[in-house]
GULUM-60197 format. One record per residue (C-alpha): x negated, y negated, z; residue in three letters. Coordinates in steps of 0.02 Angstrom, whole numbers, padded with zeros to 5 digits, always signed. Layout:
N
XYZALA...
//
This chain:
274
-06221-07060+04455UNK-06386-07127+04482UNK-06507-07223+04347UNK-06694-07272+04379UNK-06781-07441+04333UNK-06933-07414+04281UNK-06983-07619+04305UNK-06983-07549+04488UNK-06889-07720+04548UNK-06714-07596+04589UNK-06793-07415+04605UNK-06627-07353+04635UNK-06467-07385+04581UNK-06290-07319+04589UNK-06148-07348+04480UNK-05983-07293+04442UNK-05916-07217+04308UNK-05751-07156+04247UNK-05763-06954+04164UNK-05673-07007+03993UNK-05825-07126+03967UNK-05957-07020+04038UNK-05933-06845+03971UNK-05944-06923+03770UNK-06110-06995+03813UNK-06171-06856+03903UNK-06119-06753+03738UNK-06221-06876+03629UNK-06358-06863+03725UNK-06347-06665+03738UNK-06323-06673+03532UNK-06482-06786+03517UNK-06581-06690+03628UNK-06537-06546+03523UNK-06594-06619+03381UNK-06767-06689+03444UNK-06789-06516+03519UNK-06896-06362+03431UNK-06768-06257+03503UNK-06631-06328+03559UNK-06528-06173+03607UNK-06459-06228+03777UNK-06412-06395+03719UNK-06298-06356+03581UNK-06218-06220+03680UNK-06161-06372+03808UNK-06104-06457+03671UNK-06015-06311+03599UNK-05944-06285+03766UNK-05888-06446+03784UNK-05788-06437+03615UNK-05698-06287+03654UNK-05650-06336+03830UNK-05590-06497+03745UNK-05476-06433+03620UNK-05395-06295+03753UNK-05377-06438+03852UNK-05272-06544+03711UNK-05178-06390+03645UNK-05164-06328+03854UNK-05084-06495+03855UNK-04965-06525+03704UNK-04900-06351+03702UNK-04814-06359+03874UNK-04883-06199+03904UNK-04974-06258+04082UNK-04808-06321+04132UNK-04740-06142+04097UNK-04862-06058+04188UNK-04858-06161+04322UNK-04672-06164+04340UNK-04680-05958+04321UNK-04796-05944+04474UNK-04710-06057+04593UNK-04549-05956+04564UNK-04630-05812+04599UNK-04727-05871+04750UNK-04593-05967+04839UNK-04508-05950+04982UNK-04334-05992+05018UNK-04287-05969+05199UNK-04104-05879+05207UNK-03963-05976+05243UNK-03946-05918+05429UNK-04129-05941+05492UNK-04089-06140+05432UNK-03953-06137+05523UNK-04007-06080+05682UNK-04167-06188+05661UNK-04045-06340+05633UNK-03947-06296+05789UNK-04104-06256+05894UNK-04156-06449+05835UNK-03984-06499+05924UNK-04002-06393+06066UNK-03877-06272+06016UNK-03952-06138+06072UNK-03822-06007+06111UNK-03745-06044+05965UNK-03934-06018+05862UNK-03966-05870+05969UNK-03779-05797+05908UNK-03814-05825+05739UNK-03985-05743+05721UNK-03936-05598+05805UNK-03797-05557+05692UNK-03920-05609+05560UNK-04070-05476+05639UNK-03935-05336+05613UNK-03934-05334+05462UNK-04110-05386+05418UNK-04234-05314+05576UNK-04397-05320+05485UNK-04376-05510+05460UNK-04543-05582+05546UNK-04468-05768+05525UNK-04319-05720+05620UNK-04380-05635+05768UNK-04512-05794+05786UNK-04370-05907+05780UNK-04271-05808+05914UNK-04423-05813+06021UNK-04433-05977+06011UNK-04257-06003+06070UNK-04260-05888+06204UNK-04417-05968+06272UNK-04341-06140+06269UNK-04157-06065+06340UNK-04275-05972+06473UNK-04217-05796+06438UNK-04392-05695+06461UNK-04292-05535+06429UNK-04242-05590+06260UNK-04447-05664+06246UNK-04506-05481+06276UNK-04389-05407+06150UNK-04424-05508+06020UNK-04612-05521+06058UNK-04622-05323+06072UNK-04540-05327+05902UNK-04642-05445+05827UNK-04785-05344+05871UNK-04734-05178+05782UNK-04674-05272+05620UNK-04856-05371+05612UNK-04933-05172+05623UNK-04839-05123+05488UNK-04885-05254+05377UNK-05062-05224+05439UNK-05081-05387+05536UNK-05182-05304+05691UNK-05228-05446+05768UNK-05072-05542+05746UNK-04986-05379+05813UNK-05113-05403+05972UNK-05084-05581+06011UNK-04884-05525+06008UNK-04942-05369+06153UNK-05030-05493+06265UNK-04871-05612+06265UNK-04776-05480+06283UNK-04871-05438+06449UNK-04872-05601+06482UNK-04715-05623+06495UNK-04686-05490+06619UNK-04701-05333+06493UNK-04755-05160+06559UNK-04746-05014+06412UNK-04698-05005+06228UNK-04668-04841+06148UNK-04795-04739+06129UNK-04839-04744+05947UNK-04843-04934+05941UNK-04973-04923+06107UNK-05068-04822+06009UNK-05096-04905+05873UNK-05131-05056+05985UNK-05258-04985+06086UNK-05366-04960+05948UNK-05393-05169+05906UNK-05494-05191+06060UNK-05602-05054+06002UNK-05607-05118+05855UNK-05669-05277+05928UNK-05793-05194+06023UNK-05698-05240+06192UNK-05718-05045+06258UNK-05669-05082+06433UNK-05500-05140+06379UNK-05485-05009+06253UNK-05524-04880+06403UNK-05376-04993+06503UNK-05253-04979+06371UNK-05285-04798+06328UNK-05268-04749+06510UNK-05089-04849+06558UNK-05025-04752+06368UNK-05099-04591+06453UNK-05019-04627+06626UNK-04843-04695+06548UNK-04821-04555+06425UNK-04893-04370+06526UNK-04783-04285+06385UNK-04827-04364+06239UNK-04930-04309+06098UNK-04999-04483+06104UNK-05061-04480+06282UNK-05176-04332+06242UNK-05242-04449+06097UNK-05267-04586+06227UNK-05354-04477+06345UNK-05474-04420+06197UNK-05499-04588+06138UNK-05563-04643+06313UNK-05674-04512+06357UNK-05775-04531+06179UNK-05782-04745+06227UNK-05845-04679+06389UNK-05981-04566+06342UNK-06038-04651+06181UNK-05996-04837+06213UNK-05992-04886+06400UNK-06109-04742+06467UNK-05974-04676+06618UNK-06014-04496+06581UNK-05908-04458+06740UNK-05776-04554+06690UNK-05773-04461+06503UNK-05775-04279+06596UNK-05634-04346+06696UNK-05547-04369+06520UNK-05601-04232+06432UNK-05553-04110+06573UNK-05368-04211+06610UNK-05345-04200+06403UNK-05384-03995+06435UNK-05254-03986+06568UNK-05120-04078+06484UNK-04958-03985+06454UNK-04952-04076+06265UNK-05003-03945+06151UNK-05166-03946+06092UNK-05229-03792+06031UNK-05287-03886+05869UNK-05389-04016+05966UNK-05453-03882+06083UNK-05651-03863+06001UNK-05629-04080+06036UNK-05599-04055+06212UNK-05717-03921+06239UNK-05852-03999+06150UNK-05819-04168+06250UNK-05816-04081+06423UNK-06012-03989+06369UNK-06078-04153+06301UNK-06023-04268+06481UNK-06082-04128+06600UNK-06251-04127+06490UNK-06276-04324+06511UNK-06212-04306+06695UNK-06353-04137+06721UNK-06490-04275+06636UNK-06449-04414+06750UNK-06458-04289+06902UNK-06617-04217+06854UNK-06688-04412+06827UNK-06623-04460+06976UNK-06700-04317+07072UNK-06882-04356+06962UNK-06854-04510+07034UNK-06843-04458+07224UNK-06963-04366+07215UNK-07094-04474+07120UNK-07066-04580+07286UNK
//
């Protein structure tokens, strides 16, 4: 709060105030500016604000109905972590960790799709030194953060995963992660990933997609219209069936040879301009 002298010796001043002191004269000054006013509109609808939000305060108060709601939502929003995940934490805190490792995998059999677990198995395995185990749980990690929709959680898991000494996940999974670094505009990884999917998986249905997927960055994205007929024309040689992406292919291999025929014929202006 500020307040201004009008004598001029202290221009400006500051003082504190509690609300429960302020707020009743701020109401008495809203109610006699009301008054004085012609048309006061504004300041009795503060004032009539101010009433209601005071008695729905009170009765908010008194009825215990706050203390209901509150206690509803913080059931429904908590999170108890299951009986063996505190276990193996405790035992990972004691360096137990066989014994944590033991108990989380019997725990992961029965429940695979629990994130906490697999991060707290990581962890162990990292500290134990068992990169196997921190591939296996990273690599699982990854496909349980695409599920959930958690892209680029599900990303950060792949590039652990190759760092760790990682070469391939299944092919589904390494399709759906290809498609973050496109997403992110980072086309020359995209192109990267989609070409080790293509190269792991010849007889997949998802290498085809990979192979489309890199000519289009190609041509559209990175301008390497050689690199998108080389692509186009491996994706219309594949032994994956394809008869329903055929127009695709076809399509692709006219539009690259057309760049390609218009950078030839500029390059030839250019020759001969000199």
């Amino acid at each position: 709060m500020m307040w201004f002298f009008d004598l001029g010796l202290f221009p400006f001043r500051r003082f504190w105030m509690r609300a429960y002191w302020l707020l009743p004269i701020w109401v008495l000054m809203e109610i006699n500016y009301g008054m004085a006013s012609e048309d006061g509109i504004g300041h009795w609808a503060h004032v009539g604000g101010f009433i209601f939000g005071a008695v729905a305060a009170v009765a908010l108060r008194y009825s215990g109905l706050e203390r209901k709601v509150n206690r509803a939502i913080e059931e429904k929003v908590a999170w108890a972590s299951p009986a063996a995940i505190t276990q193996a934490n405790e035992l990972m805190e004691h360096d137990r960790l066989d014994e944590a490792a033991a108990i989380l995998n019997d725990y992961l059999a029965t429940e695979p799709e629990s994130v906490g677990g697999w991060n707290l198995l990581l962890g162990i395995h990292w500290r134990n030194h068992k990169i196997p185990g921190c591939r296996e749980a990273a690599i699982k990690l990854c496909g349980l953060h695409l599920q959930a929709g958690e892209c680029e959680a599900a990303w950060q898991d792949y590039n652990e995963f190759l760092n760790l000494g990682g070469d391939k996940v299944s092919p589904a999974v390494w399709l759906e992660l290809c498609r973050v670094p496109e997403q992110q505009q980072d086309f020359r990884r995209a192109v990267g990933e989609y070409e080790k999917l293509a190269a792991a998986y010849p007889s997949e249905r998802q290498s085809l997609m990979a192979q489309l997927a890199a000519a289009r960055i190609c041509l559209k994205r990175l301008n390497r219209p050689v690199d998108a007929l080389r692509f186009y024309e491996a994706a219309e040689a594949s032994a994956v069936p394809h008869l329903d992406l055929e127009l695709d292919i076809q399509s692709g291999i006219r539009e690259a040879k057309d760049v390609l025929s218009q950078v030839k014929a500029l390059s030839a202006g250019a020759a001969s301009g000199k």
